[in-house]
Biopython code that builds the backbone (N, CA, C, O; Angstrom):
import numpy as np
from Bio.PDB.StructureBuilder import StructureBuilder

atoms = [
    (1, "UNK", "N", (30.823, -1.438, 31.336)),
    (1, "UNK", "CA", (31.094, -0.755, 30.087)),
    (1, "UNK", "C", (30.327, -1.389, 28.940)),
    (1, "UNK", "O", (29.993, -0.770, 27.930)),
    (2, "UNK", "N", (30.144, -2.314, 29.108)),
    (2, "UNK", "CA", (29.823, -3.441, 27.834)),
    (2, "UNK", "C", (27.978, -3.005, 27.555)),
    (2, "UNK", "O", (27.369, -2.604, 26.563)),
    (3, "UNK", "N", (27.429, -3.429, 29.416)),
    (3, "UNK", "CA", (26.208, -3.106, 29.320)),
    (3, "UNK", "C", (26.083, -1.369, 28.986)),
    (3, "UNK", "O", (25.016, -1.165, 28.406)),
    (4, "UNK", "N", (26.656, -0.440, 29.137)),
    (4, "UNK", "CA", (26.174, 0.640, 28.780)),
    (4, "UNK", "C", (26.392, 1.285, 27.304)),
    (4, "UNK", "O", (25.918, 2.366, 26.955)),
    (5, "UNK", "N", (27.273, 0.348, 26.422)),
    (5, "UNK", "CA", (27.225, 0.308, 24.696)),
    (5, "UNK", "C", (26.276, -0.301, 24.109)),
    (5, "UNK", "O", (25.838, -0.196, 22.963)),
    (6, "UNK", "N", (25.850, -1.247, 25.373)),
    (6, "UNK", "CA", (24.403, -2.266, 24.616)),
    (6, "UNK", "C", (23.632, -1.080, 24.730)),
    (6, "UNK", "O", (23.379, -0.552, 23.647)),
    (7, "UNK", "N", (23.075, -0.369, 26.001)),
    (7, "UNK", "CA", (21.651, 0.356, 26.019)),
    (7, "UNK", "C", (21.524, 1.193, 24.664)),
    (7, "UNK", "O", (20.574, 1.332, 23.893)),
    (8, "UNK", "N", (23.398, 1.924, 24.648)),
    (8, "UNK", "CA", (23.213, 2.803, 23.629)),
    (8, "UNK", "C", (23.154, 2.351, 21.934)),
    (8, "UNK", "O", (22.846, 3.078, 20.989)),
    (9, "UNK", "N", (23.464, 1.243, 21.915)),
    (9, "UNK", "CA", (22.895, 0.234, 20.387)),
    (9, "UNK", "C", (21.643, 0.283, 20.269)),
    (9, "UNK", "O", (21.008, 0.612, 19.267)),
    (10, "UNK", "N", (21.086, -0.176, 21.707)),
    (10, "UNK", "CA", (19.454, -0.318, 21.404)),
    (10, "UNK", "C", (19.036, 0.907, 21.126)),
    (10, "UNK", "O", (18.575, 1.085, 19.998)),
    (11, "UNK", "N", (19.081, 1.862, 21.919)),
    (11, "UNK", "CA", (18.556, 3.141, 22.245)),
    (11, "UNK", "C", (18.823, 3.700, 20.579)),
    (11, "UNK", "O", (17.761, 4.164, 20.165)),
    (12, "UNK", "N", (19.707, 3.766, 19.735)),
    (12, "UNK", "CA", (20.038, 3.746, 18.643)),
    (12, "UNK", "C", (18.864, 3.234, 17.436)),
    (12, "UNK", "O", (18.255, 3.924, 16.619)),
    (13, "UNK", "N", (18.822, 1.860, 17.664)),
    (13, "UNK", "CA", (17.989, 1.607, 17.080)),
    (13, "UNK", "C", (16.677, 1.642, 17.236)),
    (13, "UNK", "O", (16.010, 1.492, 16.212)),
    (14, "UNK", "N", (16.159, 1.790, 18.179)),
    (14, "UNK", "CA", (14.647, 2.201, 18.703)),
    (14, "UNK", "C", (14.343, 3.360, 18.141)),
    (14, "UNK", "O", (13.158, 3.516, 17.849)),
    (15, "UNK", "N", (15.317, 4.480, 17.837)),
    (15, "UNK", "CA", (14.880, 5.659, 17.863)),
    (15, "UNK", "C", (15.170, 5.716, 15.940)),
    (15, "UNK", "O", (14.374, 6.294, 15.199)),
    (16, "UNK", "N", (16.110, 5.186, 15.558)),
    (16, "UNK", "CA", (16.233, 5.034, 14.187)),
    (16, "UNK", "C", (15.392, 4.398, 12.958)),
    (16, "UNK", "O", (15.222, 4.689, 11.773)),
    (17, "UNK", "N", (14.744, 2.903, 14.255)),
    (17, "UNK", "CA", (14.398, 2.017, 12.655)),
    (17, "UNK", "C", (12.650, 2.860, 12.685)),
    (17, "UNK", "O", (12.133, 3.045, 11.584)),
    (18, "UNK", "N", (11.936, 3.269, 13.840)),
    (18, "UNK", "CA", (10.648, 4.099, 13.086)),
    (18, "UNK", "C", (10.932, 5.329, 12.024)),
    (18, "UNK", "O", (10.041, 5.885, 11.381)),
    (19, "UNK", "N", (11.912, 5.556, 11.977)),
    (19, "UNK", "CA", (12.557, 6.938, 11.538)),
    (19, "UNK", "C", (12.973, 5.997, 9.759)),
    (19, "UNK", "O", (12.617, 6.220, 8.602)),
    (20, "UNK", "N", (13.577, 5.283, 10.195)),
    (20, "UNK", "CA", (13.597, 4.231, 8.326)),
    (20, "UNK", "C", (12.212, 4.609, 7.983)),
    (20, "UNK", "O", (11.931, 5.486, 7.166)),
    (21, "UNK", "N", (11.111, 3.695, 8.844)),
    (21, "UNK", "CA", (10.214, 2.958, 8.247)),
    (21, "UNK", "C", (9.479, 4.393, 7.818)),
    (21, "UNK", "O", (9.118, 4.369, 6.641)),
    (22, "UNK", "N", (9.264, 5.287, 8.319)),
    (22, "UNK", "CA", (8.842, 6.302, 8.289)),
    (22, "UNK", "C", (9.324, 7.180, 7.058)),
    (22, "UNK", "O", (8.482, 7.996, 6.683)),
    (23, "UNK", "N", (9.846, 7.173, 6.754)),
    (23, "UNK", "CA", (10.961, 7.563, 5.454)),
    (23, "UNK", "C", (10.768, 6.641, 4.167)),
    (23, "UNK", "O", (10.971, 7.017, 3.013)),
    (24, "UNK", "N", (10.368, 5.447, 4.532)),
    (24, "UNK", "CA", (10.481, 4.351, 3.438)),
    (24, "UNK", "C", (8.912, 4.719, 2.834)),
    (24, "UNK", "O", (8.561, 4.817, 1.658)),
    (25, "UNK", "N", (8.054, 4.895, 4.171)),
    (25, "UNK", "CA", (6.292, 4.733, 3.459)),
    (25, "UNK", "C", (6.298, 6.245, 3.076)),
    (25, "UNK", "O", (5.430, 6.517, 2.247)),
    (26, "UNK", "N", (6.846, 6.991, 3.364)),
    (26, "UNK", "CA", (6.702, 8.194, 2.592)),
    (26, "UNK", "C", (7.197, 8.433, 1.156)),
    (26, "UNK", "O", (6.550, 9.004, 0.277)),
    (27, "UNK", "N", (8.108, 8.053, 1.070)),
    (27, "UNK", "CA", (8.880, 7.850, 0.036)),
    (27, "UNK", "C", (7.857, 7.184, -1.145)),
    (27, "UNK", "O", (7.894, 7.557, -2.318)),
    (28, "UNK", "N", (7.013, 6.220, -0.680)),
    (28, "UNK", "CA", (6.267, 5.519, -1.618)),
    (28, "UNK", "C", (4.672, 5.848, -1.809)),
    (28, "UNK", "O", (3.825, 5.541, -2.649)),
    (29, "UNK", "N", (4.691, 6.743, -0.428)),
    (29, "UNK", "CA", (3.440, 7.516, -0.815)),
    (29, "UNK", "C", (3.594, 8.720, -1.775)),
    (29, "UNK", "O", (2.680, 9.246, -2.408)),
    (30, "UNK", "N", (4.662, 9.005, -1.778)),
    (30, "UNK", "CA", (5.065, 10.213, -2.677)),
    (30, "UNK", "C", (5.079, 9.583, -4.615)),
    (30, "UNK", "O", (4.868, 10.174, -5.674)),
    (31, "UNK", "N", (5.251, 8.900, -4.450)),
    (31, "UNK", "CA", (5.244, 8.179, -6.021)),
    (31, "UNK", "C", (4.409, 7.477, -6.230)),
    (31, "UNK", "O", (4.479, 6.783, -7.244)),
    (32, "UNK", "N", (3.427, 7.387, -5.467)),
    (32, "UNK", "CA", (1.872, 7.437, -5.762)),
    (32, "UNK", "C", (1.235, 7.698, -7.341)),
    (32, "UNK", "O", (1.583, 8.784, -7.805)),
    (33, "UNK", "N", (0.159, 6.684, -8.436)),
    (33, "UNK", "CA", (-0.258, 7.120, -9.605)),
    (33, "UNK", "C", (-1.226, 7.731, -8.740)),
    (33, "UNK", "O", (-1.781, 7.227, -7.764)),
    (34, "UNK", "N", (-1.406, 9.293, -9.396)),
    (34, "UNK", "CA", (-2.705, 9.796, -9.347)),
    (34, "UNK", "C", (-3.850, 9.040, -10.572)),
    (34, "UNK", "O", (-3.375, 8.134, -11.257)),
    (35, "UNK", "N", (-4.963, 9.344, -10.746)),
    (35, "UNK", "CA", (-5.971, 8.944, -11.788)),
    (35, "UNK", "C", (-7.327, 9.168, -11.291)),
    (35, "UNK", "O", (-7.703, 9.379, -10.138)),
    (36, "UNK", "N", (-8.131, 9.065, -12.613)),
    (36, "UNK", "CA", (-9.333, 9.933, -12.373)),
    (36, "UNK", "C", (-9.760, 8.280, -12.052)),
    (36, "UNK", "O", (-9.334, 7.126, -12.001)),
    (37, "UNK", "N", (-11.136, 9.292, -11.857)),
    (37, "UNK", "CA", (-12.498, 7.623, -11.810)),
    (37, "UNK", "C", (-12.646, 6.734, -13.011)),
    (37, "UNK", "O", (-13.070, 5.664, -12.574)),
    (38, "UNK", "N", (-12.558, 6.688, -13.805)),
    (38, "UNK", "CA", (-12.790, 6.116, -14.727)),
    (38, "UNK", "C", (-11.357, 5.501, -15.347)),
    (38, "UNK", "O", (-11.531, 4.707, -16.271)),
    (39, "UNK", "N", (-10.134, 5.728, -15.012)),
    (39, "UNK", "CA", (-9.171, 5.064, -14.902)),
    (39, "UNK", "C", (-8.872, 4.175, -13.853)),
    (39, "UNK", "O", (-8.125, 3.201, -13.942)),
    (40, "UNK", "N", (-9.809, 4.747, -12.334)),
    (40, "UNK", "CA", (-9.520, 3.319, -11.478)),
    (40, "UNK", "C", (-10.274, 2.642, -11.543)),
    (40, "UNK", "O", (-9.933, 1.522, -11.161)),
    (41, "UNK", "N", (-11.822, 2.777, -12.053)),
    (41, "UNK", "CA", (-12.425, 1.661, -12.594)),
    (41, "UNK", "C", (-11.774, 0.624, -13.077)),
    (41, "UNK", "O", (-11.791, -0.477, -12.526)),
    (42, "UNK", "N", (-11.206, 0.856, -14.039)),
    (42, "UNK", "CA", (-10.483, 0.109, -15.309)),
    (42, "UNK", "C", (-9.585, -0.917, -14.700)),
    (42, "UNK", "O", (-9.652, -2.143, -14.606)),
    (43, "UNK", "N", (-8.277, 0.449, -14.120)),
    (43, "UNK", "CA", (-7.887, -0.301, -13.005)),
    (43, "UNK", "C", (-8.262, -1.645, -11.607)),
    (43, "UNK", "O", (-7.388, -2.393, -11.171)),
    (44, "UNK", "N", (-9.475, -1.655, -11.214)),
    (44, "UNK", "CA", (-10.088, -2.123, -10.592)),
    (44, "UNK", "C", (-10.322, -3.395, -11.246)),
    (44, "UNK", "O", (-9.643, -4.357, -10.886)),
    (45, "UNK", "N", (-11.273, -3.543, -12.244)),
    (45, "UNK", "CA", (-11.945, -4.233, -12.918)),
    (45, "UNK", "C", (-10.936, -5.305, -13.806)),
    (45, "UNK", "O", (-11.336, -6.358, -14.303)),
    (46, "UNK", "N", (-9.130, -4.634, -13.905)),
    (46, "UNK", "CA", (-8.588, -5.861, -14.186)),
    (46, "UNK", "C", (-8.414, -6.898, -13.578)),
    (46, "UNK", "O", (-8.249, -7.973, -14.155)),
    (47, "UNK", "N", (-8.421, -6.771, -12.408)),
    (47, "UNK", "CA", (-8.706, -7.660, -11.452)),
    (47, "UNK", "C", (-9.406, -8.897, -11.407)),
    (47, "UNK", "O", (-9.151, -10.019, -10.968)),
    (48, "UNK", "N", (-10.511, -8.278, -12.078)),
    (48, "UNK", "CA", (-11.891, -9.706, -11.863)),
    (48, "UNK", "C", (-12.004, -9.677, -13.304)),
    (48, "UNK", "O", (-12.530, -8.677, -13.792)),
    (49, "UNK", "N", (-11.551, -10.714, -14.168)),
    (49, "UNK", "CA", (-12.249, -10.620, -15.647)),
    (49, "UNK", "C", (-12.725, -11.013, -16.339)),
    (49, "UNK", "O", (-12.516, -11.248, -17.529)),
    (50, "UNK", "N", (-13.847, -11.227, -15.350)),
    (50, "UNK", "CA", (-15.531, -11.211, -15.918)),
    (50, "UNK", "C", (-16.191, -10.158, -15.350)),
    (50, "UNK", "O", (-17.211, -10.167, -16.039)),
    (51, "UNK", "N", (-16.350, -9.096, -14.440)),
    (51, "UNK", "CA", (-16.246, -7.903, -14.257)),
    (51, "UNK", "C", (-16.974, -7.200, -15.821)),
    (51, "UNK", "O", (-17.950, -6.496, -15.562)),
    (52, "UNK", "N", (-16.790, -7.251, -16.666)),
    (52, "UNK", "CA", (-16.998, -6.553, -18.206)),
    (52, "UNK", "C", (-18.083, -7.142, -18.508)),
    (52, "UNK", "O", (-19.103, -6.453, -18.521)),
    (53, "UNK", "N", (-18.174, -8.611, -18.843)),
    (53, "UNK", "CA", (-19.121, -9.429, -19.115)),
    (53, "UNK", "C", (-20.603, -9.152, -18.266)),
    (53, "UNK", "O", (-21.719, -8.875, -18.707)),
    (54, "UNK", "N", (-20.114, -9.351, -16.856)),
    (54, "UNK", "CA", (-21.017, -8.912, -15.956)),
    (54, "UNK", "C", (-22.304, -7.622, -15.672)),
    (54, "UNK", "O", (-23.430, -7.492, -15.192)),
    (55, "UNK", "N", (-21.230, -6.856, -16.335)),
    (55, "UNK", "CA", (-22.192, -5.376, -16.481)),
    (55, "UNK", "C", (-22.980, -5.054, -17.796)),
    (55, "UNK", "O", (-23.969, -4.365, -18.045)),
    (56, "UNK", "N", (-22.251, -5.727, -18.433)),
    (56, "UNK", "CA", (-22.772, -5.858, -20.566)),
    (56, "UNK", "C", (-24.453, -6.550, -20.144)),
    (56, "UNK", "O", (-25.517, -5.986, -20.398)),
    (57, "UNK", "N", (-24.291, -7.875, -19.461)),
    (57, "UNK", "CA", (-25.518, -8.324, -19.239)),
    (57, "UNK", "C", (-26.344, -7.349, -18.487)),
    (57, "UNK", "O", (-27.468, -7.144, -18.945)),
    (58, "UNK", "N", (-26.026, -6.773, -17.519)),
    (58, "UNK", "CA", (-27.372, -5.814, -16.768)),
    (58, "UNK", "C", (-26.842, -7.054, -15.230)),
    (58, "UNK", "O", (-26.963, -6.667, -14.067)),
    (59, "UNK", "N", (-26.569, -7.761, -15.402)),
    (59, "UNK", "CA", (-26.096, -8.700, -13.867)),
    (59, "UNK", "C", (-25.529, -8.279, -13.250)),
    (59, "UNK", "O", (-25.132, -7.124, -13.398)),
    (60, "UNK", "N", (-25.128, -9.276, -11.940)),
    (60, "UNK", "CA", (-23.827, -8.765, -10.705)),
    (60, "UNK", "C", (-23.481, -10.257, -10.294)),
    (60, "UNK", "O", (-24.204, -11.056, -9.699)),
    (61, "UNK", "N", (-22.810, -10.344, -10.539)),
    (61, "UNK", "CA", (-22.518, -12.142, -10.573)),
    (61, "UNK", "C", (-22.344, -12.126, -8.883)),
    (61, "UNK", "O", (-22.427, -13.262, -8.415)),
    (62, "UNK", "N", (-22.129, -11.104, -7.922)),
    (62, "UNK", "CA", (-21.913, -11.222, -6.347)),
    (62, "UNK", "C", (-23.193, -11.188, -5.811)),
    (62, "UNK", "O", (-23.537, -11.602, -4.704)),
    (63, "UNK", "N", (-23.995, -10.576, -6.819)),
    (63, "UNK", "CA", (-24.972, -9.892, -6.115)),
    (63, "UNK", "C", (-26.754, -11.261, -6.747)),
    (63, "UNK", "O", (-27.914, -11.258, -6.333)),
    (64, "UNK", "N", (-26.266, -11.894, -7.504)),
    (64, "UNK", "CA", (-27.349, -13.020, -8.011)),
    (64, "UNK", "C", (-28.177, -11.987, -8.965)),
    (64, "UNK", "O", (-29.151, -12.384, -9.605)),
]
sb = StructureBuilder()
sb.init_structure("model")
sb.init_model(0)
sb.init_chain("A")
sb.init_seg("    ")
for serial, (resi, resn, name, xyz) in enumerate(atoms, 1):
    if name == "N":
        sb.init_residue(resn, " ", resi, " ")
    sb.init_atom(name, np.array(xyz, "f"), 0.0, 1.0, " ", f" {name:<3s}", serial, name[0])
structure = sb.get_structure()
């Protein structure tokens, strides 16, 4: 009896937690910022900040 409440726990959760996770990344793909190009630039470029400096000169500080 014991072993056949275990299978059905597991069996439970095998079939449930992709079904979370699946639900969870959707959920957060759905609230997603849209934005144009020139906002993910921006976006992008806070990142590295010298990025600004870099392009003002005509340089690529990755690129020598």
């Amino acid at each position: 009896m014991a072993a056949g409440a275990f299978v059905v726990v597991f069996v439970l959760i095998a079939v449930l937690a992709p079904l979370v996770l699946y639900a969870l990344v959707r959920s957060e793909h759905d609230a997603r910022e849209t934005m144009d190009r020139r906002a993910a630039e921006q976006s992008a470029r806070r990142d590295t900040p010298d990025a600004d400096e870099d392009r003002r000169d005509g340089s690529d500080a990755e690129h020598g």
